[in-house]
ZAKE-11584 format. One record per residue (C-alpha): residue in three letters; x, y, z; residue number from 1. Coordinates in pm, 1 decimal, decimal comma. Layout:
BEGIN
ALA	X	Y	Z	NUM
...
% end
This chain:
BEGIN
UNK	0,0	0,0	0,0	1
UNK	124,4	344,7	-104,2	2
UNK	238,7	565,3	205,5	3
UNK	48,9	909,8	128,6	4
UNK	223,9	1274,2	302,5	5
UNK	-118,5	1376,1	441,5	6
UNK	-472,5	1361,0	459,0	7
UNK	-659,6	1674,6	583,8	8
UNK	-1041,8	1654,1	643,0	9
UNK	-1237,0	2003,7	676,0	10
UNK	-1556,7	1949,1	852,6	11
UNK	-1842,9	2127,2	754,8	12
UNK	-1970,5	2408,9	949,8	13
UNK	-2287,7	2212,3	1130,3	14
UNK	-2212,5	1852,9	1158,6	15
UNK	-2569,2	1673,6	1273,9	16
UNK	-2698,5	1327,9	1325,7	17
UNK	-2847,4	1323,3	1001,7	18
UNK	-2778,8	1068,7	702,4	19
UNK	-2546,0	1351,6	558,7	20
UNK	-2344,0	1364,6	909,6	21
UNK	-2314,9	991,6	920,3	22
UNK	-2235,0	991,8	520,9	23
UNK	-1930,8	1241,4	578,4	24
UNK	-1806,0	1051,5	882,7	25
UNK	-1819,2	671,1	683,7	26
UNK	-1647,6	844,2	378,8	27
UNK	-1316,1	911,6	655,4	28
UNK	-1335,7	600,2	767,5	29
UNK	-1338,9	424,5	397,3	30
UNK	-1062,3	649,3	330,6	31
UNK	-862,0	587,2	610,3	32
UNK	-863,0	181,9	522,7	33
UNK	-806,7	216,2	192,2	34
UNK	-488,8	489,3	215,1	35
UNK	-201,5	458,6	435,7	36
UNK	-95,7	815,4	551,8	37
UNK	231,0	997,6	797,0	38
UNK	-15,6	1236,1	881,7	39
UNK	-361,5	1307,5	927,4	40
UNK	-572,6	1658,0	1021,9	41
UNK	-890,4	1675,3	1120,8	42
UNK	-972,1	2069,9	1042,2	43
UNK	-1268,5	2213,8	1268,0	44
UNK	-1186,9	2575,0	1178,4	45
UNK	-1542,3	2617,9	1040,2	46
UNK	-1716,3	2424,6	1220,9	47
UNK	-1981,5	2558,7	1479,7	48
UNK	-2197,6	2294,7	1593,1	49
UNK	-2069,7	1938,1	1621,6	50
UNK	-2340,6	1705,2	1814,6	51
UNK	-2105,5	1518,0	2025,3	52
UNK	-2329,8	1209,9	1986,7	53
UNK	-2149,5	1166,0	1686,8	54
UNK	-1825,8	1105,2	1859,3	55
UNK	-1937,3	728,2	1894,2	56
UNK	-1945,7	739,6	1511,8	57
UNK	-1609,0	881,5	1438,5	58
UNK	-1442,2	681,1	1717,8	59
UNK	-1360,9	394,0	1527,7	60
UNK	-1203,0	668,7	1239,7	61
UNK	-961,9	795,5	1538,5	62
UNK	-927,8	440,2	1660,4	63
UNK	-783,5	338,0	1296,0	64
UNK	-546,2	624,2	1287,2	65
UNK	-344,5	540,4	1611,8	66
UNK	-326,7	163,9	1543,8	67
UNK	-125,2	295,2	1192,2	68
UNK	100,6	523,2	1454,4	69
UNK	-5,2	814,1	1228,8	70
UNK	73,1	1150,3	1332,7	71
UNK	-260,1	1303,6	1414,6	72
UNK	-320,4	1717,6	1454,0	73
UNK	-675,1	1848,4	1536,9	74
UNK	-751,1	2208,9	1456,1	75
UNK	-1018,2	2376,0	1617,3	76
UNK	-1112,9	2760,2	1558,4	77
UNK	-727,1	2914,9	1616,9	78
UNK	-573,9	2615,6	1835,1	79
UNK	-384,5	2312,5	1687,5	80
UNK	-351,3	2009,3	1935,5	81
UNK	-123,3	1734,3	1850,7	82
UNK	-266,4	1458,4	2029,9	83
UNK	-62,2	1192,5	2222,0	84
UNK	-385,8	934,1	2223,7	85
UNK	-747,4	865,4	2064,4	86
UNK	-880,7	956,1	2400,3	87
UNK	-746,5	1287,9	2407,9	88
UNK	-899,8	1336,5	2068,6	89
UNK	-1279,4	1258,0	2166,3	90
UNK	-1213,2	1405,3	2510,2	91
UNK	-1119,4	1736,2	2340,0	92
UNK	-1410,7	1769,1	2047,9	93
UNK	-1643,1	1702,0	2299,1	94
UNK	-1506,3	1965,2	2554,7	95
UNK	-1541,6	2254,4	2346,6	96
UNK	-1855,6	2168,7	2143,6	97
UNK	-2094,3	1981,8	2402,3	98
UNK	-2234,7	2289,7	2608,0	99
UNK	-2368,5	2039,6	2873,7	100
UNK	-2036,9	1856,9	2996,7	101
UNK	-2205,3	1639,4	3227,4	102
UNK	-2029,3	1248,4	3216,9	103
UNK	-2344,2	1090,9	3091,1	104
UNK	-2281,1	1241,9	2779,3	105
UNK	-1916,8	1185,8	2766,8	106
UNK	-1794,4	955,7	2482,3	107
UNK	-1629,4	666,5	2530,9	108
UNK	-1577,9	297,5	2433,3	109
UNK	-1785,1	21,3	2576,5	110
UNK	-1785,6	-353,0	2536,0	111
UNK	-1676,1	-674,8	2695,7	112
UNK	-1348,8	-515,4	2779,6	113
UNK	-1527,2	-211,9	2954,0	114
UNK	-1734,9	-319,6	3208,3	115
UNK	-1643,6	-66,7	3416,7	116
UNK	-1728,0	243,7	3237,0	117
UNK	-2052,7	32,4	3147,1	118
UNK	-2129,0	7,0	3475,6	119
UNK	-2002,9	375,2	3564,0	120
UNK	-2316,1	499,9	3325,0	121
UNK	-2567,6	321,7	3376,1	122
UNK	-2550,6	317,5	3741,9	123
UNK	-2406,8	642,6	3835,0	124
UNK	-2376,0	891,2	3544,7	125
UNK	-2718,6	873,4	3356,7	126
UNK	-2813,2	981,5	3747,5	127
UNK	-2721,0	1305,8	3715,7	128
UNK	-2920,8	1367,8	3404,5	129
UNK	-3224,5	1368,4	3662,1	130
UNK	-3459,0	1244,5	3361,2	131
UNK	-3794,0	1158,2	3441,0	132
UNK	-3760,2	836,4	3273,1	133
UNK	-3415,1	706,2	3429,4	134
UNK	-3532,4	338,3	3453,6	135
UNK	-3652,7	296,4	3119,7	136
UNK	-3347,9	502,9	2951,4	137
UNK	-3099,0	285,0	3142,5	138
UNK	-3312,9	-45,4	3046,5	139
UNK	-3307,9	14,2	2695,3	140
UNK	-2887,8	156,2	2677,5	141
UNK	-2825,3	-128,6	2896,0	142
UNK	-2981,4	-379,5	2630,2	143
UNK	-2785,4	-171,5	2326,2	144
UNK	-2516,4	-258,3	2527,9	145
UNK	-2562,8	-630,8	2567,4	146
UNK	-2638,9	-670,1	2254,8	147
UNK	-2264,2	-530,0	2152,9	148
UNK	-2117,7	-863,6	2383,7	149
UNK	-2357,9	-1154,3	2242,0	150
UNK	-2390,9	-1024,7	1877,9	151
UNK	-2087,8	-888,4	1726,0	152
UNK	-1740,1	-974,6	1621,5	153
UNK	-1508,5	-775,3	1822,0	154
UNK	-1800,1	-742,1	2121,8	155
UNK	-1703,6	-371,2	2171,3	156
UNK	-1836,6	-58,5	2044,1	157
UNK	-1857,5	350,4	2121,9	158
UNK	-2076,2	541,1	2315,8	159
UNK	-2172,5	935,8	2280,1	160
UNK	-2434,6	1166,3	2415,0	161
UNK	-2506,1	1564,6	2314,8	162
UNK	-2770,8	1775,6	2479,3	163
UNK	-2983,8	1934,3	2181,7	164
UNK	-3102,2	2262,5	2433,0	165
UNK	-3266,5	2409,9	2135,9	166
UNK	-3465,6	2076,3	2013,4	167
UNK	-3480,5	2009,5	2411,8	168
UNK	-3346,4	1669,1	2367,3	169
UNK	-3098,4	1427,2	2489,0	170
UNK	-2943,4	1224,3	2207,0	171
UNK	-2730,1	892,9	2259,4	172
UNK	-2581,5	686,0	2020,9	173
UNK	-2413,8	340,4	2071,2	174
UNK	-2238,7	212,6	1769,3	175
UNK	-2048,8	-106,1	1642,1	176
UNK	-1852,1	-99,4	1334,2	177
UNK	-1798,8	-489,0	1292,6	178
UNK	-2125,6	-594,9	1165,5	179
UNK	-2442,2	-518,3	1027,3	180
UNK	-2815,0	-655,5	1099,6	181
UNK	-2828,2	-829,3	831,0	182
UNK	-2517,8	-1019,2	793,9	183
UNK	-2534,2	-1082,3	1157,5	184
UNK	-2873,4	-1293,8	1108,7	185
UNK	-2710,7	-1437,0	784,2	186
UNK	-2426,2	-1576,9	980,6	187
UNK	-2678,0	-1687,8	1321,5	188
UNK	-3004,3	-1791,4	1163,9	189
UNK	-2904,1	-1894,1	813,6	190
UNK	-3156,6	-1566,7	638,9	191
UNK	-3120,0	-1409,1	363,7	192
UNK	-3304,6	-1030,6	339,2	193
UNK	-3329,5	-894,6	-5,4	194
UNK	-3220,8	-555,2	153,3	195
UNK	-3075,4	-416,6	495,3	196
UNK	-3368,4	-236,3	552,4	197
UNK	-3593,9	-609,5	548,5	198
UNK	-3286,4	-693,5	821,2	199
UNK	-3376,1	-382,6	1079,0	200
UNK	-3739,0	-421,3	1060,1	201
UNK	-3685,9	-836,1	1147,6	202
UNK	-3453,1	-740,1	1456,6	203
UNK	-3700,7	-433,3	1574,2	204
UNK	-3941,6	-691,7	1602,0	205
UNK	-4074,8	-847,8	1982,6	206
UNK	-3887,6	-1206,5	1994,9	207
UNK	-3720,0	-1208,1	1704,8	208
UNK	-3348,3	-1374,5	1781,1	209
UNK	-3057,4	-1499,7	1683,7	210
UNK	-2959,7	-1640,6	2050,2	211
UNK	-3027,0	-1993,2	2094,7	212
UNK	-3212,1	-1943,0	2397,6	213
UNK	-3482,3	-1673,9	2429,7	214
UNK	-3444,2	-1341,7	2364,3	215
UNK	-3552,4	-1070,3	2146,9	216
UNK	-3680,3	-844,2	2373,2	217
UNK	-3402,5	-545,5	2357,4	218
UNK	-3483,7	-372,9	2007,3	219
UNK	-3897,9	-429,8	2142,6	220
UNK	-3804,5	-258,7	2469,3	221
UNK	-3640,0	23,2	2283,6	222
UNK	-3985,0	62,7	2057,3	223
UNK	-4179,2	43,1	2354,8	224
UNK	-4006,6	265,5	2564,4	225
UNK	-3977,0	536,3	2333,9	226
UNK	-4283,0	522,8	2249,5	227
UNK	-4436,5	560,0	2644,8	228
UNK	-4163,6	895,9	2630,2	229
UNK	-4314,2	1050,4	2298,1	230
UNK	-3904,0	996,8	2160,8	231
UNK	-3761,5	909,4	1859,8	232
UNK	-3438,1	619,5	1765,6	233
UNK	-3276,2	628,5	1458,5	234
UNK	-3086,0	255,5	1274,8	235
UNK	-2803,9	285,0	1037,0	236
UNK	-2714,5	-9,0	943,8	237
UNK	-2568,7	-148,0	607,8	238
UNK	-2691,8	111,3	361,1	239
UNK	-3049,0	138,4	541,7	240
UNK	-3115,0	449,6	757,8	241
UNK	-3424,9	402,8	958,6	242
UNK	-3621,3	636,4	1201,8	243
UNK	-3914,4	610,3	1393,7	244
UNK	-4094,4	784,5	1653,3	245
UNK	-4349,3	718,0	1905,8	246
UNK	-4570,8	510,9	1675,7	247
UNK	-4331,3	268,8	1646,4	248
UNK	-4496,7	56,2	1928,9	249
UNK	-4872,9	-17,2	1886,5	250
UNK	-4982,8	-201,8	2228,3	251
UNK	-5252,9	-403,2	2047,0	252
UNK	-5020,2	-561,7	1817,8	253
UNK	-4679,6	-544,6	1945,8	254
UNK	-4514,1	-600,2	1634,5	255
UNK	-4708,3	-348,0	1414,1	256
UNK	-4442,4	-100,8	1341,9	257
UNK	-4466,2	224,4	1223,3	258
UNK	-4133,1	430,5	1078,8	259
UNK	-4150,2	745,3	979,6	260
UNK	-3846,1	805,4	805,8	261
UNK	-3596,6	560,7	584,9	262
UNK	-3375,6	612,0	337,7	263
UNK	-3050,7	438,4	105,8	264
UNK	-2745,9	601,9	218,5	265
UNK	-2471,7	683,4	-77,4	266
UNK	-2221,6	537,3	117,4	267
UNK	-2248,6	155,7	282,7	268
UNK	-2177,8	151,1	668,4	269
UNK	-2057,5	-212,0	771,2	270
UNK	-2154,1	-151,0	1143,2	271
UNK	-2484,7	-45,5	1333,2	272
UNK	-2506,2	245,4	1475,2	273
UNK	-2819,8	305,9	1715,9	274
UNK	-2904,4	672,8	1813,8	275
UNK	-3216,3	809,6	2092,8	276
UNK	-3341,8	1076,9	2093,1	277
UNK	-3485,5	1140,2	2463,3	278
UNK	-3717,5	1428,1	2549,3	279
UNK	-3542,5	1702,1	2795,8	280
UNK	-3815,4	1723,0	3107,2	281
UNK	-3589,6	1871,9	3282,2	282
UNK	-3534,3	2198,5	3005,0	283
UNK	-3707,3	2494,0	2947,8	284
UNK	-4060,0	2386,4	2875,2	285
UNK	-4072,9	2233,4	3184,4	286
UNK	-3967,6	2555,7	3386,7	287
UNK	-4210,6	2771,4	3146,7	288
UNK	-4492,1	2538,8	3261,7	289
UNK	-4367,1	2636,0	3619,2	290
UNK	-4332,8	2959,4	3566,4	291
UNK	-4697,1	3030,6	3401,7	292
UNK	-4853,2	2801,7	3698,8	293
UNK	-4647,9	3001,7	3964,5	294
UNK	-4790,3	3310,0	3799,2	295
UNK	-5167,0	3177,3	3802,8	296
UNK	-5121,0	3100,8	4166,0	297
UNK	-5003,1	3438,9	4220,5	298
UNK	-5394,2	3602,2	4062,2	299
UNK	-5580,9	3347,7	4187,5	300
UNK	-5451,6	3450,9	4540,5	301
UNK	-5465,8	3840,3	4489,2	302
UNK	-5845,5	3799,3	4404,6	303
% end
């Protein structure tokens, strides 16, 4: 393979969880397997907003460029940072573009090998979110996380959060770059799906396994669950993007599911990547709700 002098990637000026965001992101990563390079930039100069959920995406990206021993620079508004490990690297993208720095959100690589930080965030971390729906959020990130030990090849993955203030949303993504849905059930169950997107919609649905034993129940506790907190997930997997929102679960028949979004990406992602979105209750409609109720109080008593 051809040793290239450098590879510089400018990132756009709003970098989203969108199909385009995870697009841009899968194009590094095909270029970083396919090139060897001395030296590699990632250029934020223009870059504004960066939802640091998407840190769990580019992970493996960084990941690939210090197991080559490439020189790595980051450049962020007028700052350069050469940095000394991959940890460094997410710890600093996420320090100047997540506004809410709380350690729930922080990114960081989970898996059989990481029990501790596993156990660190679903036990103590999410905590401090003070969500109204704490047990159900932990339930259904401690099943993504499961699933990343029983049903992929290297049983690891990343994890990200970013608080969306203006959207008033928490999202998290959890994301494996080993394996897709559908080859996954290919290589467990012996089916074939004429597309990724026949794949996702098998897996999303209540009992449907590739264990031996029973299971199923973690992609039907993540419809079901975000459907009780009016949120919205998001599957990439393959070249299938797939989004749904709270009619995804339909409690008279539990496998009646309703997306509201797919779509082919241009570019084939040989992972899974799983992303919630989870209503803020905690934000500013919340305290506007107080507010106007504190306010009625108020005239009702003067009366």
């Amino acid at each position: 393979m051809k040793i290239e002098k450098s590879y510089t990637v400018d990132f756009p000026a709003r970098m989203l969880t969108t199909t385009n965001g995870f697009n841009f992101i899968n194009c590094i990563y095909k270029n970083l397997s396919k090139h060897k390079y001395e030296k590699v930039t990632f250029n934020f100069q223009a870059t504004n907003i960066f939802e640091t959920n998407l840190i769990a995406f580019l992970g493996y990206a960084i990941e690939r460029i210090y197991a080559n021993s490439i020189t790595f620079e980051l450049r962020i508004g007028q700052e350069v940072f050469l940095c000394e490990d991959q940890n460094m690297v997410l710890r600093k993208i996420f320090e100047i573009y997540s506004e809410d720095k709380r350690s729930a959100l922080f990114p960081r690589k989970i898996g059989s090998r990481n029990l501790e930080e596993e156990e660190q965030l679903l036990l103590r971390d999410l905590k401090e979110l003070e969500l109204n729906e704490y047990a159900k959020i932990r339930t259904i990130i401690s099943e993504l996380m499961a699933n990343l030990k029983m049903h992929t090849i290297y049983l690891d993955g990343y994890f990200a959060g970013y608080h969306d203030y203006k959207n008033h949303q928490i999202l998290f993504s959890v994301v494996n770059y080993d394996i897709t849905f559908a080859n996954h059930i290919r290589q467990a169950n012996k089916m074939e799906f004429a597309s990724d997107y026949e794949a996702i919609m098998w897996a999303l649905k209540k009992n449907n396994t590739t264990r031996q034993d029973s299971g199923g129940i973690g992609l039907y506790f993540l419809r079901k669950y975000i459907s009780d907190m009016n949120g919205k997930f998001s599957i990439l997997s393959g070249n299938s993007y797939v989004e749904c929102d709270k009619l995804c679960y339909n409690e008279k028949n539990e496998n009646l599911i309703r997306v509201k979004k797919t779509k082919i990406l241009s570019q084939r992602f040989e992972g899974t990547t799983i992303t919630l979105y989870i209503p803020d209750h905690n934000g500013r409609p919340i305290e506007e709700k107080r507010v106007v109720e504190e306010i009625c109080l108020k005239l009702l008593s003067e009366v």
